[in-house]
DOTI-897173 format. One record per residue: residue in three letters; chain; x, y, z of N, C-alpha, C in turn. Coordinates in steps of 0.001 Angstrom, whole numbers, plus 524288, in hexadecimal, padded with zeros to 5 digits. Layout:
// residues N
 resn chain   n_u   n_v   n_w  ca_u  ca_v  ca_w   c_u   c_v   c_w
  Ala     A     X     Y     Z     X     Y     Z     X     Y     Z
...
// end
This chain:
// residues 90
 resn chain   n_u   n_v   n_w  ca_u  ca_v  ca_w   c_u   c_v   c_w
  Unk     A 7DCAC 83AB1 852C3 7DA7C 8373A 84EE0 7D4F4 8390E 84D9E
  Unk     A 7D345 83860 8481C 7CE13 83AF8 8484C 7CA5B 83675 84733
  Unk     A 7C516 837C5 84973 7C118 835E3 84821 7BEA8 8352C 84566
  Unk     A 7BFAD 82FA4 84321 7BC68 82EFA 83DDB 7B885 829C5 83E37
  Unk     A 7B426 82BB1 83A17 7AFD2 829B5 839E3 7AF4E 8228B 8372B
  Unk     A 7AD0B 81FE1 83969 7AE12 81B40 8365F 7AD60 81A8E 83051
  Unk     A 7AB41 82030 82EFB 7A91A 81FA4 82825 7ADFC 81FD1 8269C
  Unk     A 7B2BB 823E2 82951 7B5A7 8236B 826CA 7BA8B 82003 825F6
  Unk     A 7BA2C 81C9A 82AD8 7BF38 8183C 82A5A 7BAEE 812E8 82701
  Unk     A 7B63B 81416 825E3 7B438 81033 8227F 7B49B 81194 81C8D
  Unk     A 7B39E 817C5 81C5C 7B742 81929 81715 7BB7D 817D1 815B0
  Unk     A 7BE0A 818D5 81933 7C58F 815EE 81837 7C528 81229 817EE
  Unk     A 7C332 80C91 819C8 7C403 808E6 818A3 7C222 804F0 814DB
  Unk     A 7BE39 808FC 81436 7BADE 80759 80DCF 7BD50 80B38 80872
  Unk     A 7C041 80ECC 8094F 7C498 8111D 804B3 7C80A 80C5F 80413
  Unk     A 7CB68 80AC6 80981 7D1B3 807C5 808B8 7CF54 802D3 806A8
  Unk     A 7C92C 7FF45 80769 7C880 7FB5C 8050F 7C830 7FB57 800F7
  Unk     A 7C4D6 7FF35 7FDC4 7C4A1 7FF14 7F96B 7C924 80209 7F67C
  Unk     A 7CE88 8037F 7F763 7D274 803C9 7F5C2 7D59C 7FF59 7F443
  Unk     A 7D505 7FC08 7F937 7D837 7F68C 7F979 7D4F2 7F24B 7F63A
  Unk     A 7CF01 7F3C1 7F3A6 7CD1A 7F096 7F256 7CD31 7F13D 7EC20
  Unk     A 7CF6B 7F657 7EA57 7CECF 7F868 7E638 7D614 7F5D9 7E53B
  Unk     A 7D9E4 7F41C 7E8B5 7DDF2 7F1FF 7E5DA 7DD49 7EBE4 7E6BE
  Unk     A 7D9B1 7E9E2 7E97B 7D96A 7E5D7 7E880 7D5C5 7E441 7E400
  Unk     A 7D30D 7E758 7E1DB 7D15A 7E682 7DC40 7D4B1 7E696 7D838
  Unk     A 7D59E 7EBB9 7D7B5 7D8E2 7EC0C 7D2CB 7DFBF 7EC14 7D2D8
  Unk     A 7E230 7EBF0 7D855 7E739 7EAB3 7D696 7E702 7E5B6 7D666
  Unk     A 7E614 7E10B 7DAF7 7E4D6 7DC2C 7DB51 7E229 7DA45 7D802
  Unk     A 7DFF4 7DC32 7D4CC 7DC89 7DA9A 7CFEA 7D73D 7D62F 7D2F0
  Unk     A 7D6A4 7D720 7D836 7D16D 7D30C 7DA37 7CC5C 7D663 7D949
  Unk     A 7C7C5 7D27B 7D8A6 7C3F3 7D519 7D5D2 7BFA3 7D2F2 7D7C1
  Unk     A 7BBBE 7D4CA 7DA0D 7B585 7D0AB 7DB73 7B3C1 7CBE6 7D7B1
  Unk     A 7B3A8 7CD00 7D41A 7B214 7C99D 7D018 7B647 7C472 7D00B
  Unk     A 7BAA9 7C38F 7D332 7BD8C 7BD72 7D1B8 7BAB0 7BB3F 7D479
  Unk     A 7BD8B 7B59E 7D396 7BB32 7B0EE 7D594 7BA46 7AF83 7DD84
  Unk     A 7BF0C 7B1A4 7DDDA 7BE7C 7B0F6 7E3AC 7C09D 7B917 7E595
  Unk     A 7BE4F 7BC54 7E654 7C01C 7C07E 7E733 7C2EC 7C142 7EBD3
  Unk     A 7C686 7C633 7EC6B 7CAA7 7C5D9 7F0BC 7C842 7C799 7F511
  Unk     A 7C9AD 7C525 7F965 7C75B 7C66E 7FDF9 7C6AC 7CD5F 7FE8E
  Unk     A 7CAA5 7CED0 7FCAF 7C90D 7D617 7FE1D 7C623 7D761 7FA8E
  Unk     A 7C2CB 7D463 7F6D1 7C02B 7D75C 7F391 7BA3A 7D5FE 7F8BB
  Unk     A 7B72E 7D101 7F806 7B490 7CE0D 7FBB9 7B433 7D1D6 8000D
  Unk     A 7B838 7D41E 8035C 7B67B 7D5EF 8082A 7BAEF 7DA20 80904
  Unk     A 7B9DA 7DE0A 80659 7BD55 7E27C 80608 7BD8E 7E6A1 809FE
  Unk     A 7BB2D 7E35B 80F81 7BCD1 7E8A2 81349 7C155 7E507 816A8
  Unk     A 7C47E 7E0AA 81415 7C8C1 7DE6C 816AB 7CD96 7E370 814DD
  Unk     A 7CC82 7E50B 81135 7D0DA 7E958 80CC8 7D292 7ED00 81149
  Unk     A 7CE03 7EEFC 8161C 7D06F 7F14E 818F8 7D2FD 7F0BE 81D00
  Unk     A 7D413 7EE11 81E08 7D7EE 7E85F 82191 7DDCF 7EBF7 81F34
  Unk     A 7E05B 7EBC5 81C02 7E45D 7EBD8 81C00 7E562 7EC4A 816C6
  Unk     A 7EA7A 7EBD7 81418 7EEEB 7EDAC 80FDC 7EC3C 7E80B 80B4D
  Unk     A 7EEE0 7E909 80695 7EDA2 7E57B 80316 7F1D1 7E235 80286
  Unk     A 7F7B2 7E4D4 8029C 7FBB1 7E15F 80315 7FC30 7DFF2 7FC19
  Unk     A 7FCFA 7E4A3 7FA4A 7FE58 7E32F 7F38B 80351 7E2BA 7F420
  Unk     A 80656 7E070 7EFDB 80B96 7E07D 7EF6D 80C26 7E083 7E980
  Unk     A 8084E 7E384 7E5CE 809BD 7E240 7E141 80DC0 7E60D 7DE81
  Unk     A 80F99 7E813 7DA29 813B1 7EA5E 7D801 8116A 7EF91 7D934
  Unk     A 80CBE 7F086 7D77F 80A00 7F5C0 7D6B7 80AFD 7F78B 7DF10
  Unk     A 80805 7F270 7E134 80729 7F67E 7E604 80EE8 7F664 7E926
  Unk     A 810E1 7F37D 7E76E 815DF 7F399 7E99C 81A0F 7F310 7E6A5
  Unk     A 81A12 7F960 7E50B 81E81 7F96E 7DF56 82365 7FC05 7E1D3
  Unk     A 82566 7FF46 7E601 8290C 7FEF6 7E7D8 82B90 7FA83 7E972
  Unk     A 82926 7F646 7ECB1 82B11 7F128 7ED15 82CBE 7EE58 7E810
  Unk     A 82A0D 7EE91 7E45C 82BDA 7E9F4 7DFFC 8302B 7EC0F 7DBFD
  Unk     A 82EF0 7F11B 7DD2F 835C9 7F3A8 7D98B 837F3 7F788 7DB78
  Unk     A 83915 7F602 7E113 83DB3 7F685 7E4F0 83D93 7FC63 7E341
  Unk     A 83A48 7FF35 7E3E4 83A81 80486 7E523 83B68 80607 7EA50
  Unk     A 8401B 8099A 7EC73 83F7D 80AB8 7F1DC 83BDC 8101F 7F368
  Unk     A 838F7 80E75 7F781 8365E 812C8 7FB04 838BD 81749 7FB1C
  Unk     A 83557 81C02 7FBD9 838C1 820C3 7FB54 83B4E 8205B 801B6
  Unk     A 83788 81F15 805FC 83B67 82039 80A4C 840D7 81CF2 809FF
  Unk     A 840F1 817C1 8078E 846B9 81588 808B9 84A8F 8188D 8035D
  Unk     A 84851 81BD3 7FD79 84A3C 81EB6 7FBDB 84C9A 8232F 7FEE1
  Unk     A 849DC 82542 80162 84CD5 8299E 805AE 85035 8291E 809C3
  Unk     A 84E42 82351 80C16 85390 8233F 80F67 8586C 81F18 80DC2
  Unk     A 85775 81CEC 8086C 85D1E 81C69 804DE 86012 82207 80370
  Unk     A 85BA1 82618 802F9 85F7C 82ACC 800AE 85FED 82D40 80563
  Unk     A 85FDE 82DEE 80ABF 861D7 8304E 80F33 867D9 82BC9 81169
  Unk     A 86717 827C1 81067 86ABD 8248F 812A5 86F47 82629 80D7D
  Unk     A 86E00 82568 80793 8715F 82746 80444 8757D 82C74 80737
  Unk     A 871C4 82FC3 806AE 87366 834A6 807CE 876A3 8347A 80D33
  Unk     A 87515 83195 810F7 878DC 83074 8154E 87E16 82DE4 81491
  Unk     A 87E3B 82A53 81155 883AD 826F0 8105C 8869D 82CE3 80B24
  Unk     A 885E4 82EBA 80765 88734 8335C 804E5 889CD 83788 807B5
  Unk     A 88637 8389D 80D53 8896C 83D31 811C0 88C35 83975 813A5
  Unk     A 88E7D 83549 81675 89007 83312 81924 8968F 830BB 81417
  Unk     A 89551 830D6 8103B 89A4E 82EBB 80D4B 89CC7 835D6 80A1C
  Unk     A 898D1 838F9 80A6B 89BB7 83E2C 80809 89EEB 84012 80E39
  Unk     A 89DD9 83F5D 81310 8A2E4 83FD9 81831 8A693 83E8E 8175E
  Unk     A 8A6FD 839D0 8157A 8AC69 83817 815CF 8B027 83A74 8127C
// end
C-alpha cells in the first residue's frame, strides 16, 4: 500500500464534493438563493459521507426501459447456446 500524504486524500475529497455538489445544483435544480436551501448546499462536506441516491430517468435509464446489462446479455447468450448444443444431440 503506498504512502500518501494528507494533501492528497484532502484533494480527493474536496474533487468528489464538489462533483456531488455540482449535481446537486444543476441536475436537482437546488440553488443558494431559495427560501430555505438544501442541507448539502449549507454544509457540503456531509457530500462526502456517501452516494446521492438519484433515481431519476437520466441517472437510471437502464432501469426505467428495461434495458438488460451486458453481463446478464452474455450469460442469456451462453445459456442460449447451451440449450442449441444440447437439442442439436438428439
Amino acid at each position: 500500500m503506498k504512502n500518501r500524504k494528507r494533501a492528497n486524500t484532502r484533494h480527493q475529497r474536496r474533487r468528489v464534493i464538489q462533483q456531488k455538489l455540482f449535481v446537486v445544483r444543476n441536475v436537482w435544480g437546488r440553488d443558494g438563493e431559495e427560501h430555505i436551501p438544501h442541507p448539502f448546499i449549507v454544509h457540503p462536506g456531509k457530500l462526502a459521507k456517501g452516494k446521492l441516491h438519484c433515481s431519476c430517468r437520466m441517472c437510471k435509464y437502464d432501469k426505467h426501459y428495461q434495458i438488460p446489462k451486458p453481463t446478464v446479455v452474455s450469460k442469456l447468450a451462453v445459456m442460449q447456446q447451451e440449450v442449441d448444443e444440447y437439442l442439436s444431440e438428439e
